[in-house]
C-alpha positions as CSV (number, residue, x, y, z in Angstrom):
1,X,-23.5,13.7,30.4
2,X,-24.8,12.2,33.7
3,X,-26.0,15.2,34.7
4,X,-28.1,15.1,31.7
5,X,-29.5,11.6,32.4
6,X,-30.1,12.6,35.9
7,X,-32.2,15.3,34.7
8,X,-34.3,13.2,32.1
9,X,-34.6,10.5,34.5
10,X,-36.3,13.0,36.7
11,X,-38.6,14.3,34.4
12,X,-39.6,10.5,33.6
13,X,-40.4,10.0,37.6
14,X,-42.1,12.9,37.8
15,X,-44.3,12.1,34.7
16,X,-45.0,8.1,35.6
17,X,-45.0,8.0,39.8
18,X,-47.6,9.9,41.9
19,X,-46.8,11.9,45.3
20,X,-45.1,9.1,46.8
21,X,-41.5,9.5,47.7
22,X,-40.7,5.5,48.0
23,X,-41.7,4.9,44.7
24,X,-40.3,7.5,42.9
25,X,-36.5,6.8,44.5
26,X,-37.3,3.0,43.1
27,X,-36.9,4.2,39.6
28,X,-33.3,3.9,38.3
29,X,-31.9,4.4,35.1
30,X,-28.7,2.9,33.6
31,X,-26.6,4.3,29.6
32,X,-23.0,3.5,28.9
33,X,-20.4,6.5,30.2
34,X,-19.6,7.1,26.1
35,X,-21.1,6.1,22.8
36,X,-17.8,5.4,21.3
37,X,-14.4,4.5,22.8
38,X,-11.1,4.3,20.7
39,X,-8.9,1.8,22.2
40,X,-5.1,2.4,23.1
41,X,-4.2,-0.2,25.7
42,X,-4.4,-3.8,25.9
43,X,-7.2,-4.1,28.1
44,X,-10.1,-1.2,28.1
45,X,-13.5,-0.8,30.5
46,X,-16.0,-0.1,29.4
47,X,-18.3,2.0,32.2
48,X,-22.1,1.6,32.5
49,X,-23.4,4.4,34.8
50,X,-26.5,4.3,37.0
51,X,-28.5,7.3,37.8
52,X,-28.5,7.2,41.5
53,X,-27.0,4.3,43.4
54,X,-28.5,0.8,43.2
55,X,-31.2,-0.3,45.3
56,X,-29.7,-3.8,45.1
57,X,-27.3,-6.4,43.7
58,X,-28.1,-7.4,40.0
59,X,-26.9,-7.8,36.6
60,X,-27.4,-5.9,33.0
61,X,-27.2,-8.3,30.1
62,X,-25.0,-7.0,27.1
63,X,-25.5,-8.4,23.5
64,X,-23.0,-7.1,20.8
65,X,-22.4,-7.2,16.9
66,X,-19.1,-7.6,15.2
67,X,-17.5,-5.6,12.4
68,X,-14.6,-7.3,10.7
69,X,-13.7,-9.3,14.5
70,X,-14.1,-12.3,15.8
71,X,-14.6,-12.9,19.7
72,X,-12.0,-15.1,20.6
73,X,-9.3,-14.1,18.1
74,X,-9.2,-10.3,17.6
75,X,-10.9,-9.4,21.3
76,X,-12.1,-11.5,24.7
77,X,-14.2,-10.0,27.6
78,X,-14.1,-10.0,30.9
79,X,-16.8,-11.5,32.3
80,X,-16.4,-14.1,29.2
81,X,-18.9,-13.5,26.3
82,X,-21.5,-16.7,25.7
83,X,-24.0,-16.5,22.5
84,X,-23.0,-13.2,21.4
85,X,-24.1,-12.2,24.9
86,X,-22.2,-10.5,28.4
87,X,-23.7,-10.6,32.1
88,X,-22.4,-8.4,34.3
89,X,-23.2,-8.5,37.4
90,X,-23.2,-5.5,40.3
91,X,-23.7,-4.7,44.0
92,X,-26.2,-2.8,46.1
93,X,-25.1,1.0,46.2
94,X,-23.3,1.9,43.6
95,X,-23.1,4.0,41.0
96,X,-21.6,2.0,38.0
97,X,-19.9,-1.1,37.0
98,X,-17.7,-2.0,34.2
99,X,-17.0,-5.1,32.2
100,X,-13.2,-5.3,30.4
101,X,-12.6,-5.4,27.0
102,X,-9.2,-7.3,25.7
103,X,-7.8,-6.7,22.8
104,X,-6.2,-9.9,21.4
105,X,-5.0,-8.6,17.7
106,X,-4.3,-5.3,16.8
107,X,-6.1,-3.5,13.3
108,X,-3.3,-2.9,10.9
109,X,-3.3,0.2,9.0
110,X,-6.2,0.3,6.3
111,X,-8.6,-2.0,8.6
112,X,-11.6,-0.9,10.1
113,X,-12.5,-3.1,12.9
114,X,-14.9,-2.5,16.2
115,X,-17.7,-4.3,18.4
116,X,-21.2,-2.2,19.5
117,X,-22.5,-3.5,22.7
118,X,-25.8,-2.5,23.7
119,X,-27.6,-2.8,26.4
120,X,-30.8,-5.2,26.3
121,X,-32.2,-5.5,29.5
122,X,-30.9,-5.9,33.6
123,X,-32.3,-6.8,36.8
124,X,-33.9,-3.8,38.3
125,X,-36.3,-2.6,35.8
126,X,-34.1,0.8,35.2
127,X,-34.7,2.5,32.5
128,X,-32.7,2.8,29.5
129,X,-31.0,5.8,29.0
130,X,-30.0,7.7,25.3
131,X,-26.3,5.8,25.7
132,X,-27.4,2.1,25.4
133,X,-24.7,1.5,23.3
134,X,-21.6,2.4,22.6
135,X,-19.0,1.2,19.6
136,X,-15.8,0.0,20.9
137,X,-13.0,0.8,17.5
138,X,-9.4,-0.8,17.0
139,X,-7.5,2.0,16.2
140,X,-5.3,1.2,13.6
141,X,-1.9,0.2,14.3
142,X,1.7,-0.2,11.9
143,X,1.5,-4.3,11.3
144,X,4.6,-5.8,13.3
145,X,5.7,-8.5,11.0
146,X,5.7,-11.9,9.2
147,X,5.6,-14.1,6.2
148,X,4.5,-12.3,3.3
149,X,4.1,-13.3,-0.2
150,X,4.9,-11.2,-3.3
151,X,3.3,-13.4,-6.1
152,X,4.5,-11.5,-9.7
153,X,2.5,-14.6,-11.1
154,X,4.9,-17.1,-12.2
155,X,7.8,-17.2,-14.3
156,X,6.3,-14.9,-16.9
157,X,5.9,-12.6,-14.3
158,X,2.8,-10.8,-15.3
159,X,2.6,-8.7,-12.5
160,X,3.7,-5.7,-10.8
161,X,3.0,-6.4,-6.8
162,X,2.9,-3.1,-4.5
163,X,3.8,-4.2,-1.2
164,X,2.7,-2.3,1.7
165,X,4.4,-2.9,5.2
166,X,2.4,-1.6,7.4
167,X,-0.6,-3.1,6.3
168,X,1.1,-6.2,5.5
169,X,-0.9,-5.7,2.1
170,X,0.2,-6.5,-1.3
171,X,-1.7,-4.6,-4.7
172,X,-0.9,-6.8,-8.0
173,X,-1.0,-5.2,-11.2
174,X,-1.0,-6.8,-15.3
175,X,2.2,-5.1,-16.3
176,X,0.7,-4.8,-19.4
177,X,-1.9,-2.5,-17.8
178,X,-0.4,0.9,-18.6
179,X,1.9,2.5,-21.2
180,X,2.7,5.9,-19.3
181,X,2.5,7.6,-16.1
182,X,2.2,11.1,-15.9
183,X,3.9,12.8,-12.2
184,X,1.5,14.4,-9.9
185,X,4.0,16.5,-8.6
186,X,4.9,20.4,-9.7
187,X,6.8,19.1,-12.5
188,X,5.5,18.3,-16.1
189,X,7.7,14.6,-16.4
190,X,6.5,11.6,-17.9
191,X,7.5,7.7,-17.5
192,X,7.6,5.1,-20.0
193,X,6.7,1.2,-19.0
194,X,10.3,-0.4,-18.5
195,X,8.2,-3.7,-17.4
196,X,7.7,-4.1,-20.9
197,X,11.0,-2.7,-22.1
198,X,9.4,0.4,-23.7
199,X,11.8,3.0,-25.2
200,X,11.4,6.5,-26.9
201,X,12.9,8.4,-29.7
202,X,12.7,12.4,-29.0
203,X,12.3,13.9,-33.2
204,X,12.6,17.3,-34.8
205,X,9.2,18.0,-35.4
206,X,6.6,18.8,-33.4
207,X,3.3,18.1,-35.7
208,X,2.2,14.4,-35.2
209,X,0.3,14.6,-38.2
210,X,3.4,13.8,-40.3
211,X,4.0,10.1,-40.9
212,X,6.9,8.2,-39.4
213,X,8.7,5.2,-40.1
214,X,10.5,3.0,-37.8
215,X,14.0,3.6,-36.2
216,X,15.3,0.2,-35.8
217,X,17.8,1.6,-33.0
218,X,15.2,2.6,-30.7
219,X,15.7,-0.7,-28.6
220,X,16.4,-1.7,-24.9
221,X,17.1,-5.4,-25.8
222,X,20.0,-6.9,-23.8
223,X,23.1,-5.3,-23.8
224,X,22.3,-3.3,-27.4
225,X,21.7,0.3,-26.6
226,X,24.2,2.2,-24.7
227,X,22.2,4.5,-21.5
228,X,23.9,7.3,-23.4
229,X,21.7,7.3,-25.7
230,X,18.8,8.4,-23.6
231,X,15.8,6.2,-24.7
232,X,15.1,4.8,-21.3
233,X,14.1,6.2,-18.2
234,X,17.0,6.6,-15.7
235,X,16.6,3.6,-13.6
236,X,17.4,5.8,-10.5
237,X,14.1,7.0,-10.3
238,X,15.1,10.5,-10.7
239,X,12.4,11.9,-13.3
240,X,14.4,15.6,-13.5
241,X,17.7,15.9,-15.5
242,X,19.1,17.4,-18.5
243,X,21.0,14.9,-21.1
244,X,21.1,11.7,-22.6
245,X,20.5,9.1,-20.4
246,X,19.6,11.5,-17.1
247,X,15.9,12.1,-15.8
248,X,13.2,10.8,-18.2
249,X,13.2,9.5,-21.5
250,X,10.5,11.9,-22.7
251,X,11.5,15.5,-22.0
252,X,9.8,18.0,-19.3
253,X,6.5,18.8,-20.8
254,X,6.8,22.6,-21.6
255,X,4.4,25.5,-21.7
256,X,4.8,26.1,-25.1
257,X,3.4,23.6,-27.1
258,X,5.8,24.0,-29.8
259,X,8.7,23.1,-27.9
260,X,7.0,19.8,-27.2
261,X,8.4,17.5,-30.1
262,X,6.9,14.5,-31.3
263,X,8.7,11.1,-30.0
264,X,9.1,7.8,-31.6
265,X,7.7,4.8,-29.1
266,X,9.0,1.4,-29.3
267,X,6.0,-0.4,-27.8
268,X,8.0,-3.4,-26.6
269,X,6.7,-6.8,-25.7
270,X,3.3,-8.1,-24.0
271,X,3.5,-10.3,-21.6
272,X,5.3,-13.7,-22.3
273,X,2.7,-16.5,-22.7
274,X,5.4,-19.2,-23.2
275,X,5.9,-22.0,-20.8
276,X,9.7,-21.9,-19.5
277,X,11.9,-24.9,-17.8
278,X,11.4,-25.0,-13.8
279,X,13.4,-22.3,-12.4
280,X,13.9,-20.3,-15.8
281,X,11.6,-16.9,-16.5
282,X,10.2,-16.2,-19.9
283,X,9.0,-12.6,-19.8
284,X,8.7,-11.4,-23.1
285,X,5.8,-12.1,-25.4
286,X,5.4,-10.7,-28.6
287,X,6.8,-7.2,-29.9
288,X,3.8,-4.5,-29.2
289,X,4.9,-2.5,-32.4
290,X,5.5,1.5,-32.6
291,X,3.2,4.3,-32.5
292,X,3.8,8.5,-32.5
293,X,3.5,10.4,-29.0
294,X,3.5,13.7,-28.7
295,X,2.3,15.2,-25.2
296,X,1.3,18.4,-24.2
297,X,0.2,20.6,-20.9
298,X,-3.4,21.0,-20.2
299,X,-4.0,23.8,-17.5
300,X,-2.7,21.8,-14.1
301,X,-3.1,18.7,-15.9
302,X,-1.3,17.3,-19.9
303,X,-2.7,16.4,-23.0
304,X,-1.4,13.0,-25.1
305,X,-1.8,13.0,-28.7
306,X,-1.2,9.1,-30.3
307,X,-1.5,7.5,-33.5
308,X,-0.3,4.8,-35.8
309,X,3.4,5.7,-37.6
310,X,1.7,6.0,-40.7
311,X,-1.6,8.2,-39.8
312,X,-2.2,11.7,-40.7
313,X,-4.3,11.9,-38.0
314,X,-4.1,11.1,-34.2
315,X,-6.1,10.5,-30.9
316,X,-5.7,13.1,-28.3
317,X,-6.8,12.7,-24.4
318,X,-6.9,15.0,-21.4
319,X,-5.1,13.8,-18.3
320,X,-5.4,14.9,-14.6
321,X,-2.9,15.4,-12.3
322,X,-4.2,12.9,-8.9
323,X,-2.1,14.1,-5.9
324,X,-2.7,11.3,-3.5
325,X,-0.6,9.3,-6.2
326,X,3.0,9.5,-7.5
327,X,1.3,9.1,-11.2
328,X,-1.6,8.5,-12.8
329,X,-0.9,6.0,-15.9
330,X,-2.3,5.8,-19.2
331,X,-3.1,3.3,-21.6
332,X,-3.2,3.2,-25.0
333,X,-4.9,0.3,-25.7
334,X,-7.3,1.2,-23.9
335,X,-7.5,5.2,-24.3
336,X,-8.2,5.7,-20.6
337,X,-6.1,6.4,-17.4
338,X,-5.8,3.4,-15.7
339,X,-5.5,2.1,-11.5
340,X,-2.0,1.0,-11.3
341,X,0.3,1.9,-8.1
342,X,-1.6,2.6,-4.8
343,X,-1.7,5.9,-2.8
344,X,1.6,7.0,-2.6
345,X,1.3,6.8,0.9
346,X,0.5,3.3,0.6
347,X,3.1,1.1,-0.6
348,X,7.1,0.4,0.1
349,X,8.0,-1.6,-2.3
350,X,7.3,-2.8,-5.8
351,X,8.4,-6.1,-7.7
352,X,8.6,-6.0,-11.2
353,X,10.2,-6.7,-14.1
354,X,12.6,-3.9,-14.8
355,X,15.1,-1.8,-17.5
356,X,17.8,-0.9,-15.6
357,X,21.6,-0.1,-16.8
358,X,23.9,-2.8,-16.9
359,X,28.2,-1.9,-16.9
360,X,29.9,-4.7,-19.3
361,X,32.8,-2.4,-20.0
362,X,30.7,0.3,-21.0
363,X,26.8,1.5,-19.4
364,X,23.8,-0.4,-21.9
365,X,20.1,-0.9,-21.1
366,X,19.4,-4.4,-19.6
367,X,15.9,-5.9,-19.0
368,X,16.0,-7.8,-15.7
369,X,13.1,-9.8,-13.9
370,X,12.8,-10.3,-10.1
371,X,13.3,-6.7,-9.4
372,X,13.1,-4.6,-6.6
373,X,12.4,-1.1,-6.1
374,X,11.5,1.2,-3.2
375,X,8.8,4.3,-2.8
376,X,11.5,6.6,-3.2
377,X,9.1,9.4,-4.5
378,X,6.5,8.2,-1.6
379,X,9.0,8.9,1.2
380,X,10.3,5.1,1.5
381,X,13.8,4.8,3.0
382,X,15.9,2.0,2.6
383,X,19.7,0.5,3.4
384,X,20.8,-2.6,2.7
385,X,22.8,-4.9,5.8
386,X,25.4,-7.8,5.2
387,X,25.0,-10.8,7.9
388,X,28.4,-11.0,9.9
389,X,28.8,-12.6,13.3
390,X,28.1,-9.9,15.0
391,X,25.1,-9.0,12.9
392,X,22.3,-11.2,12.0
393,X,18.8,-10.7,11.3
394,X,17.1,-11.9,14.1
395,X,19.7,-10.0,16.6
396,X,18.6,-6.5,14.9
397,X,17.1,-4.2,16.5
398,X,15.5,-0.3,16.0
399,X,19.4,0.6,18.5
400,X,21.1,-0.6,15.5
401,X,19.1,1.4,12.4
402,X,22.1,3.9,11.0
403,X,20.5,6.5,10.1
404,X,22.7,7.8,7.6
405,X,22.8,4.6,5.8
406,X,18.9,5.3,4.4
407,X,20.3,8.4,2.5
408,X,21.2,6.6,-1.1
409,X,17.9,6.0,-1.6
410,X,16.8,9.3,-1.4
411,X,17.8,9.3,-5.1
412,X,18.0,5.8,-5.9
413,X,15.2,3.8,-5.9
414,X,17.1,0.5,-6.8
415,X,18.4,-0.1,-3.0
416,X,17.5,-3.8,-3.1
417,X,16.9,-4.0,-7.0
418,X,18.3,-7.2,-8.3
419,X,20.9,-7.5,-5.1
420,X,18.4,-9.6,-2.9
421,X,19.3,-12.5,-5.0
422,X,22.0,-14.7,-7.2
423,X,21.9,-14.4,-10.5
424,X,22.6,-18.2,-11.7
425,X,24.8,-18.9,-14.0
426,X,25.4,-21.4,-17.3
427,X,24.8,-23.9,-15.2
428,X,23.0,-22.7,-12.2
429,X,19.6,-21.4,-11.2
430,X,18.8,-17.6,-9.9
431,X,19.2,-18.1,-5.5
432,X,18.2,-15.9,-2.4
433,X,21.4,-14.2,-1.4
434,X,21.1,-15.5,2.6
435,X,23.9,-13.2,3.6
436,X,22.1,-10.1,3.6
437,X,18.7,-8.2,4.8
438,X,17.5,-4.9,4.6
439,X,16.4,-2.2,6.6
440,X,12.8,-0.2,5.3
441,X,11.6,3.3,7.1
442,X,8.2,4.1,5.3
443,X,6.9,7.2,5.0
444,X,4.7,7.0,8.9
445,X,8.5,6.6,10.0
446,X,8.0,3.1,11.0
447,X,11.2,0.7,10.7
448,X,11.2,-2.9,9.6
449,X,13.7,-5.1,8.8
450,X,13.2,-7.2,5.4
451,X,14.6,-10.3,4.5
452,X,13.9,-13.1,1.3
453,X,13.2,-16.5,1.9
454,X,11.9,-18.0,-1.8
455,X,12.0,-16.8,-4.9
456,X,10.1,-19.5,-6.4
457,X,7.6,-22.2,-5.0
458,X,7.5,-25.6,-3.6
459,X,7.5,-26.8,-7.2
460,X,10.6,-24.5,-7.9
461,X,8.9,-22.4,-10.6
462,X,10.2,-18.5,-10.5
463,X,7.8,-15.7,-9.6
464,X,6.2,-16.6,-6.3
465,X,8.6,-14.3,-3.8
466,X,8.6,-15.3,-0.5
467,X,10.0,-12.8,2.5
468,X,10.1,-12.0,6.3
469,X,9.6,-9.1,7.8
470,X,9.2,-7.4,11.8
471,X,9.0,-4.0,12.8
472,X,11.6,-2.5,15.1
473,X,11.2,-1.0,18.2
C-alpha cells in the first residue's frame, strides 16, 4: 500500500512541479495505513502514513462520524476529541504518526457499532492520498452481565419473552400469536401451544371432510387428564417418541398421507383479560373452541388442512421448513406462519406460561405460569446450584462450572422450569427461591451464572421478572 502512494504521489509531482528538484521534494502526501481496522484490545492506533518524511513539525486535523456510539461513553481518543474533531500533532522527519483509540464499552453480540475518521486538512499542504479515511468497528463481544428484565406483561402474562444472554436482549411474543410449530429439523414433528393449554385428540380416520363432534375429555385443565393419555406435548421438550404421553402430541408426520389421521384440537383459552388481586395471575381468558387438523408432508416442507368440527370442507396451507429456527409456527386465525421464537442461535431462555406434568399420586397435565425453559434444541446448557456456605453466587466462578452437571438438560428443557421460585400457598403469595442460582452455557460456549431477583414489580403485581446475570471467566 505505501508503495502505491509513493508511486501516485510521484506521478502528481511530476505532473504539477517543473525541473526543479527543491520543489518537487516539498510535495508530501499523507492516507491512513488501512481503510478499516477491527478492534481487539482496549486501546488501538490508528496510523497515518506520510509519503516521504516531513519537512517539518505540524498537525493533521481528524473529523469523524458515529454509528450507534457515542464519544465519551462507548470510545475516547487520545489526543482528546473536541466538536467532533482530533488534532494530532507531529515532528520534523518522520514518516507517520498515530492518534489512540480507547475503547470504553464493548458491542454485544447483534450490535453493529464503529467511528470513520477522515482526514480534512493538515499543516503542510500534503496531499490527500486514496486512504483518507478509515472505519474503526467494535467487533462484537458475548455481553458480561447485569440486571435484566423479563416482562411476560403482567399478571395475565400475555407474553412469551426469549431471552438472549449474550446480547443481553429480550424478544416478547402475544402467546396467543401461534397455534403450531412445525420442526425444522430432519424430522416431520409438530408442537401444539401449551401457553394456551392446547391439547389434541389423534382419530381413526384420515379424511377431514367428515364432520366431528366434540370429545369433552380432550382437556389439560388442572389436575384432570392423566399424561398417559397423550394429549399434550411431553414437557421435556423431547419431540421423538413412541406412546401415550412420550414425544409430541400429534404423531410424526409420515410420507404416506394416509397414515396421517385427522386429530381433534381443543383450542384452549385466549389470553385472560380479567384483572387479578396484587400478587395473584389470571391467565386464562375465554375457551378458543375446537377445530379438525389433519397435517401432511409437502416435499421438504408439510401441509395443514383445518376446518370447523362441523364442515365438510377445510382450509389447507403450505409450510416451509426455516433452518435458522427451531420451528416455524402457524396460526390459524390468521392462516399464515407467523414470527415467534428468534434464531435458534439467538435465545437461552424463554418465559412462558406452560403445560407441564404434575405427580399428585399419579402423573396429570398441569398449566403453570412463571415458567422457565431453556434452548435445549438450540444448544443451550443448563444446571441448577443450591447456595451453601461454601457456595454463593457472587463467589462463583467459570473454576467451579461442573461440567457434567449441564447434561440433564440435554433432554430436558425444564432445568429451571417452575424451580426458580415458591409456589405460595392458601395463605401466601408465589416468592423467589434465594437459595439457589443457575449456571447457563449457550450455544457460542459462553458461561453465565443466572440468578432471580423479582417476580413482580414495585407495586407487587406478578409478571414483571427481574434477574442477574455475569459471565464467567
Amino acid at each position: 500500500m505505501k508503495k502505491l502512494l509513493f508511486l501516485s504521489l510521484f506521478v502528481l509531482s511530476l505532473a504539477s512541479c517543473s525541473s526543479d528538484d527543491n520543489n518537487a521534494a516539498e510535495v508530501n502526501g499523507v492516507a491512513f495505513a488501512t481503510t478499516s481496522l477491527n478492534l481487539t484490545a482496549t486501546e488501538t492506533p490508528v496510523v497515518i502514513n506520510f509519503a516521504a518524511p516531513t519537512s517539518s513539525a505540524g498537525s493533521l486535523t481528524v473529523t469523524y462520524t458515529e454509528n450507534a456510539v457515542a464519544e465519551g461513553t462507548d470510545y475516547a481518543t487520545v489526543p482528546a476529541a473536541a466538536a467532533k474533531t482530533i488534532v494530532v500533532p507531529f515532528e520534523k522527519n518522520v514518516s507517520s504518526v498515530s492518534f489512540t483509540f480507547k475503547k470504553l464499552k464493548e458491542a454485544v453480540e447483534g450490535q453493529v457499532k464503529n467511528v470513520v475518521f477522515t482526514i480534512s486538512s493538515n499543516t503542510i499542504n500534503a496531499i490527500l492520498g486514496e486512504n483518507k479515511t478509515v472505519q474503526v468497528n467494535f467487533n462484537e463481544t458475548a455481553y458480561t452481565g447485569g440486571i435484566l428484565s423479563a416482562d411476560v406483561g403482567g399478571p395475565n402474562q400475555p407474553n412469551q419473552v426469549y431471552l438472549d444472554l449474550s446480547s443481553g436482549t429480550s424478544v416478547a411474543v402475544n402467546r396467543g400469536a401461534w397455534d403450531f410449530g412445525f420442526s425444522t429439523g430432519t424430522d416431520f414433528r409438530v408442537v401444539i401451544n401449551g401457553s394456551l393449554k392446547m391439547a389434541v385428540k389423534k382419530l381413526e380416520t384420515s379424511d377431514i371432510t367428515l364432520t366431528q363432534t366434540i370429545n369433552a375429555d380432550v382437556s389439560v385443565g388442572a389436575g384432570t387428564t392423566a399424561s398417559s393419555n397423550g394429549y399434550v406435548d411431553n414437557p421435556t421438550g423431547i419431540l421423538a417418541g413412541a406412546g401415550a404421553g412420550i414425544g409430541t402430541a400429534i404423531a410424526e408426520v409420515s410420507a404416506t398421507d394416509a397414515d396421517n389421521k385427522v386429530y381433534l384440537v381443543n383450542m384452549g383459552f385466549a389470553v385472560g383479560t380479567a384483572v387479578p388481586t396484587a400478587g395473584s395471575v389470571i391467565v386464562d381468558g375465554d375457551s378458543r373452541g375446537w377445530k379438525k387438523v389433519r397435517i401432511l408432508r409437502n416435499g421438504t416442507g408439510y401441509k395443514i388442512q383445518y376446518a370447523d368440527l362441523a364442515s365438510t370442507t377445510f382450509t389447507e396451507k403450505t409450510i416451509t421448513k426455516e433452518a435458522a429456527y427451531n420451528f416455524t409456527f402457524f396460526s390459524l386465525t390468521s392462516g399464515n406462519t407467523v414470527s415467534v421464537e428468534p434464531q435458534k442461535a439467538k435465545w437461552d431462555l424463554n418465559f412462558t406460561v406452560f403445560t407441564n406434568y404434575l405427580n399428585t399420586g399419579s402423573e396429570v397435565t398441569y398449566g403453570y405460569s412463571d415458567f422457565i425453559v431453556s434452548n435445549m434444541k438450540g444448544g443451550t446448557q443448563v444446571y441448577q446450584v443450591l447456595v451453601t456456605a461454601d457456595v454463593t453466587y457472587a463467589g462463583f466462578t467459570k473454576a467451579k462450572v461442573v461440567e457434567a452437571n449441564f447434561t440433564p438438560s440435554a433432554t430436558d428443557q425444564r432445568i429451571i422450569g417452575a424451580n426458580w421460585r415458591n409456589g405460595g400457598g392458601p395463605s401466601t403469595l408465589p416468592s423467589i427461591r434465594t437459595d439457589r442460582f443457575y449456571v447457563v452455557k449457550d450455544a457460542a460456549g459462553n458461561y453465565y451464572k443466572v440468578k432471580f431477583l423479582a417476580m413482580s414489580n414495585e407495586a407487587g403485581i406478578r409478571g414483571h421478572v427481574t434477574l442477574e446475570s455475569a459471565i464467567l471467566k
